[in-house]
C-alpha positions as CSV (number, residue, x, y, z in Angstrom):
1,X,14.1,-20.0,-46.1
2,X,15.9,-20.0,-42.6
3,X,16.7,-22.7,-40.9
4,X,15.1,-24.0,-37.7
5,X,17.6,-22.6,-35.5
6,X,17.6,-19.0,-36.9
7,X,13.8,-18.5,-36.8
8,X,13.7,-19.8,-33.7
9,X,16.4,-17.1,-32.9
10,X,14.9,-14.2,-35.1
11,X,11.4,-14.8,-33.5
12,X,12.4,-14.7,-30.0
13,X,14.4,-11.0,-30.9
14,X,11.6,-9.8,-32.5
15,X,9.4,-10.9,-29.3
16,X,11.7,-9.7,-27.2
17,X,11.7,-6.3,-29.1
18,X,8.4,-5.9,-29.2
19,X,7.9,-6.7,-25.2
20,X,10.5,-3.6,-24.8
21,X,8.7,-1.7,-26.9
22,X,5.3,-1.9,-25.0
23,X,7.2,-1.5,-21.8
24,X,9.2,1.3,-22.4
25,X,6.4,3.3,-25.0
26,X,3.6,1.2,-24.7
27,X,1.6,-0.3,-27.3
28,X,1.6,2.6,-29.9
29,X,5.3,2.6,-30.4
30,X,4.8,-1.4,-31.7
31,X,5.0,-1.1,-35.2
32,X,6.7,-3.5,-37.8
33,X,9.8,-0.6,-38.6
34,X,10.7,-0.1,-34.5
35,X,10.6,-3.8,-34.0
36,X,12.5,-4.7,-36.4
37,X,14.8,-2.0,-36.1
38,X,15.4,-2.9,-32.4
39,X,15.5,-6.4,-33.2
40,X,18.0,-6.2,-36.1
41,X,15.2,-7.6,-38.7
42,X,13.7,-7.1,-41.8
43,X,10.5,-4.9,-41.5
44,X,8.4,-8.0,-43.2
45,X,9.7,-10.2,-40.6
46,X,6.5,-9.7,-38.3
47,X,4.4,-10.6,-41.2
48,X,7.0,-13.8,-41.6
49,X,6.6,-15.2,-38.1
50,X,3.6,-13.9,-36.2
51,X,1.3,-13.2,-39.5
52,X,0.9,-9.2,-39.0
53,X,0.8,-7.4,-35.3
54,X,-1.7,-9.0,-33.6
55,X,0.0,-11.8,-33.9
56,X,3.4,-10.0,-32.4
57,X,1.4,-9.0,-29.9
58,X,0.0,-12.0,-28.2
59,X,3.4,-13.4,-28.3
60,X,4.8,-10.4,-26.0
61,X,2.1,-10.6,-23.9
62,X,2.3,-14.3,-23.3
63,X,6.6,-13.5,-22.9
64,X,5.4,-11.3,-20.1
65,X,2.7,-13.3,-18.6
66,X,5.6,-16.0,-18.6
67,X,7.9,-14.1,-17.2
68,X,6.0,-12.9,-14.4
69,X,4.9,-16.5,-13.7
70,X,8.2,-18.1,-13.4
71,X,8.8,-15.4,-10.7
72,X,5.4,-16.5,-8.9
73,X,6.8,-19.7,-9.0
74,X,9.9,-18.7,-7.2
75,X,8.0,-17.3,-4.4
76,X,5.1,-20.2,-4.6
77,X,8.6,-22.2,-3.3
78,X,9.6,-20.2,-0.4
79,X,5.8,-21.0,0.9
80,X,6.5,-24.8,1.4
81,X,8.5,-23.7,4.5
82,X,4.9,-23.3,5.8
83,X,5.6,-20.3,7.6
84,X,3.4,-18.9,10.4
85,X,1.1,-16.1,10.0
86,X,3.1,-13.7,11.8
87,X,5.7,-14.0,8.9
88,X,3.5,-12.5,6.5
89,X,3.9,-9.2,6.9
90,X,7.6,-9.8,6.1
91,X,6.7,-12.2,3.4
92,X,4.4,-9.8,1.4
93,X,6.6,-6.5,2.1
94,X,9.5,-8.4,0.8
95,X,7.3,-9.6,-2.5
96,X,6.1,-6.6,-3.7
97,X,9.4,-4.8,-3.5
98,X,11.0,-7.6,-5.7
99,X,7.8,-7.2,-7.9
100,X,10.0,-3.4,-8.2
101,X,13.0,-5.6,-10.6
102,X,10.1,-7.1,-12.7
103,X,8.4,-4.1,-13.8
104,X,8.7,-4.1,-17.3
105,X,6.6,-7.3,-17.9
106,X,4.2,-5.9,-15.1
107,X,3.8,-2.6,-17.9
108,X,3.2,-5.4,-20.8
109,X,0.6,-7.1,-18.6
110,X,-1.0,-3.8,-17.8
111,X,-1.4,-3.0,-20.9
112,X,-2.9,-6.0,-21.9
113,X,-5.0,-5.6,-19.5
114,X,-6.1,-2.1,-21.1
115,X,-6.4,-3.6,-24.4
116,X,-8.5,-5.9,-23.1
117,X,-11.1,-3.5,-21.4
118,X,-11.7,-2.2,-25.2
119,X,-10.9,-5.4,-27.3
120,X,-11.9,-9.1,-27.0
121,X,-8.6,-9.6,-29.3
122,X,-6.4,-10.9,-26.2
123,X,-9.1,-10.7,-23.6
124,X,-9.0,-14.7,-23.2
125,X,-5.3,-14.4,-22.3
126,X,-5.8,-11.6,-20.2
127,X,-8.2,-13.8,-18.7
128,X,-6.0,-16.2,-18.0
129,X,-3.2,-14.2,-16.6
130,X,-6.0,-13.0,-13.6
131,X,-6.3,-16.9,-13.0
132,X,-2.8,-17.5,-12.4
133,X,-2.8,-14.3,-10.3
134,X,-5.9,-15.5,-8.3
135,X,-4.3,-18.8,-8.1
136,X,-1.1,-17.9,-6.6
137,X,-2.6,-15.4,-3.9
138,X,-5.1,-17.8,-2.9
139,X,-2.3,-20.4,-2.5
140,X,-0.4,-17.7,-0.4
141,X,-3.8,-16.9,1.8
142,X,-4.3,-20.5,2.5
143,X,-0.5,-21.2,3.5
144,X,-0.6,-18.8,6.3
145,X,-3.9,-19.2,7.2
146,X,-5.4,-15.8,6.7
147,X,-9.2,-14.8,6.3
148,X,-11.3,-15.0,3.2
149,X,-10.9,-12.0,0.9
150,X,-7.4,-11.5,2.1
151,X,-6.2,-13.2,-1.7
152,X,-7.9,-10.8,-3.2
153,X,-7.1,-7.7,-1.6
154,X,-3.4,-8.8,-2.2
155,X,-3.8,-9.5,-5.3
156,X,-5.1,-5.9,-6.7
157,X,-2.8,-4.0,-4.2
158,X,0.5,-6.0,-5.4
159,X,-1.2,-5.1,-9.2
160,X,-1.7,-1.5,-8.9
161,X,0.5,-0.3,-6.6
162,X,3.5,-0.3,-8.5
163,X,2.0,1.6,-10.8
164,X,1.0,3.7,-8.8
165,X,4.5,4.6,-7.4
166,X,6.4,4.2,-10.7
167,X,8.3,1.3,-11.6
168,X,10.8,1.4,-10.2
169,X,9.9,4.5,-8.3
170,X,11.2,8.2,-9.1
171,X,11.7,9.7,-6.0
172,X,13.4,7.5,-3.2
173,X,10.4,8.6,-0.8
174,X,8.1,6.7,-3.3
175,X,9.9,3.4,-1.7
176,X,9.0,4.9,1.8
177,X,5.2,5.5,0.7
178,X,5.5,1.9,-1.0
179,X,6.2,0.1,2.4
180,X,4.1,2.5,4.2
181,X,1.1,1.0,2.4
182,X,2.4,-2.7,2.2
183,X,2.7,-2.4,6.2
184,X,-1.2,-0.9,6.5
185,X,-2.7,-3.4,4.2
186,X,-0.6,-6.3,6.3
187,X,-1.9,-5.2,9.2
188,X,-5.2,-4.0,8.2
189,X,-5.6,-7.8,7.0
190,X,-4.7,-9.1,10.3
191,X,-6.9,-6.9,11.9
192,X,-3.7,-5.5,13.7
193,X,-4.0,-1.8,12.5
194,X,-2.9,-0.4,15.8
195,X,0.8,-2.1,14.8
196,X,0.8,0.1,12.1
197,X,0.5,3.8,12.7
198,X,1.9,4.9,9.3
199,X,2.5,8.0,7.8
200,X,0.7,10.1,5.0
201,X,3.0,12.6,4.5
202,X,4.5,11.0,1.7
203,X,1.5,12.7,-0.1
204,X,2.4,16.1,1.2
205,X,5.6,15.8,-0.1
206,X,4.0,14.9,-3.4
207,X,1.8,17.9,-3.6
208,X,4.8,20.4,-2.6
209,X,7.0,18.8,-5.5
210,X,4.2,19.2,-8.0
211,X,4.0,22.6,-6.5
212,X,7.7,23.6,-7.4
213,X,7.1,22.0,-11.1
214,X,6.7,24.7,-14.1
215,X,3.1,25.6,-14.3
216,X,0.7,25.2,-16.8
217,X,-2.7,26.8,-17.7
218,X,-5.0,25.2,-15.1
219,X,-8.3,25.8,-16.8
220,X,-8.2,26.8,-20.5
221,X,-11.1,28.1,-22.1
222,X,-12.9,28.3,-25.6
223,X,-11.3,25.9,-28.3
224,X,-8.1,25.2,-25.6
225,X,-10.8,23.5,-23.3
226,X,-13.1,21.5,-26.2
227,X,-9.9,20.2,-27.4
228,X,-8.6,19.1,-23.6
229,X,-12.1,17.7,-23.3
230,X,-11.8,16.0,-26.7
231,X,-8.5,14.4,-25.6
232,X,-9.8,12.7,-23.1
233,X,-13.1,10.8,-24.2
234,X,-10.4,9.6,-27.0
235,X,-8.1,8.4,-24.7
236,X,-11.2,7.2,-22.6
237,X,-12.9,5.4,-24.8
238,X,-10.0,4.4,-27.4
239,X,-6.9,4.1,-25.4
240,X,-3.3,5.7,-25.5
241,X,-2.4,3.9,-28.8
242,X,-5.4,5.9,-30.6
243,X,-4.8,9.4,-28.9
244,X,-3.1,11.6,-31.8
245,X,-4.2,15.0,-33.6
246,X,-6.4,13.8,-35.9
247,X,-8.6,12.1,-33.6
248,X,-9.2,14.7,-31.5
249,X,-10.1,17.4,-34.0
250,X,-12.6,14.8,-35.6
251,X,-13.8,14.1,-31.7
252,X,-13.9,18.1,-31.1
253,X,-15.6,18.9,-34.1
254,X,-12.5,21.3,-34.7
255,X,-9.8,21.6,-37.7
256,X,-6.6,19.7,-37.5
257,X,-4.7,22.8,-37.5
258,X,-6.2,24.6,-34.4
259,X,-6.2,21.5,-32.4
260,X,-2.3,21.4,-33.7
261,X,-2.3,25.3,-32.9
262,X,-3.2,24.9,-29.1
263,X,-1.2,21.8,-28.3
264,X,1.3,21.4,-31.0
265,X,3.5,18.3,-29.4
266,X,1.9,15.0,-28.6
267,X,2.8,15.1,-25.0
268,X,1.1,18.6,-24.7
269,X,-2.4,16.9,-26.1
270,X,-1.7,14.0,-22.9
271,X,-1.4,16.8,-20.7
272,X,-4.3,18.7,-21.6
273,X,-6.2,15.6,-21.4
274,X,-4.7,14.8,-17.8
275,X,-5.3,18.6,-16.6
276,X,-8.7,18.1,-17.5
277,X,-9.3,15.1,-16.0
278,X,-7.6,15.9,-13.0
279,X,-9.8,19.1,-13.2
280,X,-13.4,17.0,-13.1
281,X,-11.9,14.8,-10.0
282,X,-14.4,17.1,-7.4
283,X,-17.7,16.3,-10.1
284,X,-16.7,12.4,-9.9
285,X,-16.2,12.7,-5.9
286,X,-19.6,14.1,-5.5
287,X,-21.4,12.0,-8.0
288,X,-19.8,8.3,-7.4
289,X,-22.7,7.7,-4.6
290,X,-26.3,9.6,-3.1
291,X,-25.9,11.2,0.1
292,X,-26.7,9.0,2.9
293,X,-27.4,9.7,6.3
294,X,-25.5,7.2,8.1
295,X,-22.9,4.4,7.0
296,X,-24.0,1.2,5.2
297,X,-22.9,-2.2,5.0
298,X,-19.6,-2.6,2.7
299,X,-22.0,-5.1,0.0
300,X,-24.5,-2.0,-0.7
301,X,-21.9,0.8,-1.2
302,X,-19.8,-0.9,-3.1
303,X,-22.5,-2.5,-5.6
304,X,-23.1,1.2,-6.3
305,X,-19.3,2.0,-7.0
306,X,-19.3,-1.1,-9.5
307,X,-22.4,0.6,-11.0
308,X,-20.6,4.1,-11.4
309,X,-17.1,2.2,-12.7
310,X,-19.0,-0.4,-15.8
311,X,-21.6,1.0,-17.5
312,X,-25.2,-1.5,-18.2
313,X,-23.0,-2.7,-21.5
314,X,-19.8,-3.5,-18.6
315,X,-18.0,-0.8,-20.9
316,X,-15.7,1.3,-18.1
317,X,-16.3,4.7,-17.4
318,X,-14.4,6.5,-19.6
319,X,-13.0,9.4,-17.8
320,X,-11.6,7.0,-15.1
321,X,-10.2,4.5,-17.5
322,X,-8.6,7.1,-18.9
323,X,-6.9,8.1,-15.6
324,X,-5.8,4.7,-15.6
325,X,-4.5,5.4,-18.9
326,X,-2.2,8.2,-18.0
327,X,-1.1,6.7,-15.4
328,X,0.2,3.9,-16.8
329,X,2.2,7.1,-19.1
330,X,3.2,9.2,-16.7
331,X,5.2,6.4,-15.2
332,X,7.2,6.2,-18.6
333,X,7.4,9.6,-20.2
334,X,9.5,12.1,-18.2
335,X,7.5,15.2,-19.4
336,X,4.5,13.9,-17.3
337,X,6.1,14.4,-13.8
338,X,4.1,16.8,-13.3
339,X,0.9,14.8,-14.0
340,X,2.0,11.7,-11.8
341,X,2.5,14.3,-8.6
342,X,-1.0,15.7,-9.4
343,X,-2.1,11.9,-9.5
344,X,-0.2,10.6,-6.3
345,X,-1.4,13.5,-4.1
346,X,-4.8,13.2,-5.2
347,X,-5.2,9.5,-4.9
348,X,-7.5,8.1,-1.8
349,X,-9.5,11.9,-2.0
350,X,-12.7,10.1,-3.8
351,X,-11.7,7.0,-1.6
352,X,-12.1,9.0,2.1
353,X,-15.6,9.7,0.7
354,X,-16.1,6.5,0.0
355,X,-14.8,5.1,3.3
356,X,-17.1,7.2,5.2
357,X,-20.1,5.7,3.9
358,X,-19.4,1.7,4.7
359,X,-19.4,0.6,8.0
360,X,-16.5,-0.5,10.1
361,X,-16.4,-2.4,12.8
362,X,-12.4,-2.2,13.4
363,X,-10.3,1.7,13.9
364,X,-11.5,4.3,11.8
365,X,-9.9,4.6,9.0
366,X,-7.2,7.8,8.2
367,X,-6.1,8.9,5.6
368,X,-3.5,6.2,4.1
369,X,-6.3,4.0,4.5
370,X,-8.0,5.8,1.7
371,X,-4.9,5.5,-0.3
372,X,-5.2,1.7,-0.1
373,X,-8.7,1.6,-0.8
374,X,-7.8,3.5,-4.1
375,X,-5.2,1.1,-4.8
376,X,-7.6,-1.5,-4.6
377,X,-10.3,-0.3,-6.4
378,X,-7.8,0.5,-9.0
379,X,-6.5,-3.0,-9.1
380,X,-9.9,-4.6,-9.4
381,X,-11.0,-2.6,-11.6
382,X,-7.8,-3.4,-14.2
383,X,-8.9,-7.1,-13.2
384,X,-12.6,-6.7,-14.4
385,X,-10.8,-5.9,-17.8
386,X,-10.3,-9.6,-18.6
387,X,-14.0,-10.8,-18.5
388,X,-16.7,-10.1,-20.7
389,X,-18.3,-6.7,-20.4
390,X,-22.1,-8.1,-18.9
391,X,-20.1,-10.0,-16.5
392,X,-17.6,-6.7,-15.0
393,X,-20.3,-5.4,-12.8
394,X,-21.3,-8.0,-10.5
395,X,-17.7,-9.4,-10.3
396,X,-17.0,-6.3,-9.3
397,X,-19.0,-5.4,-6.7
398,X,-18.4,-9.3,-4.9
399,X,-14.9,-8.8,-5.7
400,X,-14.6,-5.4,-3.9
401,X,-17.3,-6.4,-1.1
402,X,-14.6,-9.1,-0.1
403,X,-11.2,-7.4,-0.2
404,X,-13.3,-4.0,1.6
405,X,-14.5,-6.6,4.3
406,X,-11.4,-8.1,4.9
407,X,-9.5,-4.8,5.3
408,X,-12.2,-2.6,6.8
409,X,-15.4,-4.4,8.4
């Protein structure tokens, strides 16, 4: 048997390996050969130490969820300065841009927070990880005095948003956009939106670059489509990890060699799934609430939107968990550049809808506003992951209610 120190040693490498693995692949690519390959162990070695991969598992998650506290901590310390309020536009830009250097346990929480929307395996960590995250932003709202429901708005935009523009970004103007929305939300949150004009071009830019990509078939038919379709209620309702060939020709009622036939790569099956996810975008916009003849307040619409994201079971929505899904890929995986442009130029479209319904009583709001509200959403909605599914839908609507008060009404 090893000694103390070496399995101390050869557990932290295989931790460490399979925290890399997530980050870099996600949780598919964690299997007992790769880690121990990357970690320079025996393939039984996971067994050894951490009883099977579960086990492996909540040890990188809990890494990550370390990691990314010790660096809350940091920042916890620069508050005992007690700064005013009109530092904290500077204080929150310069936060979520360092947030850029510790993306790759931000990926392993995100994923756990995934898992967790489908599993109650790690859903008591995950739980606590959205404590500590509460925690820390309500700390931060009370030391510069700010509004209720500013903690939580910050805490779902500094979550999502560096998803959203890749971490770290992949085209410099993604930085640009980045602060763009930082600034908005800071001032939006200070009810100072005047200070911050903005700029939505960045999305333009988006759209023309996706533009000059190699095209793909925008809307296959027959088999093509049932498989796209297939691809993503898998991915929707089983996650990344369970997305291959097999699984799709048993969820499209097809053989494994035509779904292998139309989309004979793995990354060709993500995309199909994305184009056709992207492609049912317009049906989502037009059914997420009932026409209404004039705005309401911010507590009615958004009770509905919690209704449209958890189902009466507090299961997500498939097809928009599964956006989430990819992406959380496109930011890794190089061949879904493509899909991430689609994504970023599309993002705040259901959200101006949305906007236009809720009453404001500050300026009305543009079209980076929209993006925020996306961001948001998004970030609650990852955050309603960690509770238990009867509980998702009215956190969620009280959740959004605040942080859409405190930036728009």
């Amino acid at each position: 048997m090893p000694s103390r120190a070496m399995s101390h040693s050869a557990r932290d490498q295989l931790v460490s390996a399979a925290l890399s693995l997530i980050a870099e692949r996600g949780l598919r690519a964690v299997t007992a050969r790769a880690v121990a390959d990357l970690a320079g162990q025996s393939p039984s070695a996971t067994n050894y130490y951490f009883e099977g991969r579960d086990g492996l598992l909540t040890a990188a998650f809990s890494l990550a969820a370390t990691d990314v506290a010790a660096w809350r901590a940091s920042w916890s310390g620069t508050l005992a300065a007690r700064p005013p309020a009109s530092a904290f536009r500077g204080w929150f830009l310069a936060h979520v841009l360092s947030g850029l250097e510790r993306a790759p346990a931000q990926m392993v929480l995100r994923e756990l927070r995934h898992h967790s929307a489908r599993s109650d395996l790690h859903r008591p960590l995950a739980r606590q990880v959205q404590s500590a995250t509460d925690r820390f932003w309500g700390g931060v709202e009370q030391a510069f005095g700010l509004e209720p429901g500013v903690a939580e708005a910050c805490a779902d935009f500094s979550e999502a948003i560096l998803g959203i523009h890749g971490g770290p970004p992949d085209h410099p103007d993604q930085t640009a956009w980045l602060i763009e929305s930082a600034q908005r939300v800071c001032a939006r949150l200070q009810g100072a939106r005047a200070e911050a004009e903005g700029w939505d071009g960045w999305r333009q830019r988006a759209r023309a670059r996706s533009a000059r990509l190699p095209s793909r078939e925008s809307s296959p038919g027959g088999s093509a489509a049932r498989i796209a379709a297939a691809a993503a209620d898998v991915l929707g309702r089983e996650g990344m990890e369970a997305l291959t060939h097999r699984a799709v020709a048993g969820a499209s009622g097809l053989s494994l060699a035509s779904v292998s036939g139309h989309f004979p790569t793995r990354v060709s099956l993500v995309q199909a799934a994305f184009d056709h996810l992207i492609g049912s975008v317009q049906a989502v916009r037009e059914g997420v609430l009932p026409a209404i003849e004039k705005p309401r307040p911010p507590a009615e619409v958004l009770a509905e939107v919690a209704l449209v994201l958890f189902d009466e079971q507090g299961a997500a929505a498939p097809g928009l968990l599964a956006l989430d899904e990819l992406l959380t890929a496109a930011v890794r995986e190089p061949e879904l550049r493509r899909d991430a442009e689609d994504l970023r130029a599309s993002r705040g479209e259901n959200s101006a809808v949305l906007l236009a319904r809720i009453e404001h009583r500050t300026e009305a709001p543009d079209g980076l506003d929209a993006h925020l509200l996306s961001i948001v959403t998004t970030g609650a909605m990852r955050a309603a992951y960690a509770l238990e599914p009867e509980a998702r839908r009215p956190w969620l609507a009280e959740r959004l209610t605040r942080s859409v008060t405190a930036l728009f009404a």
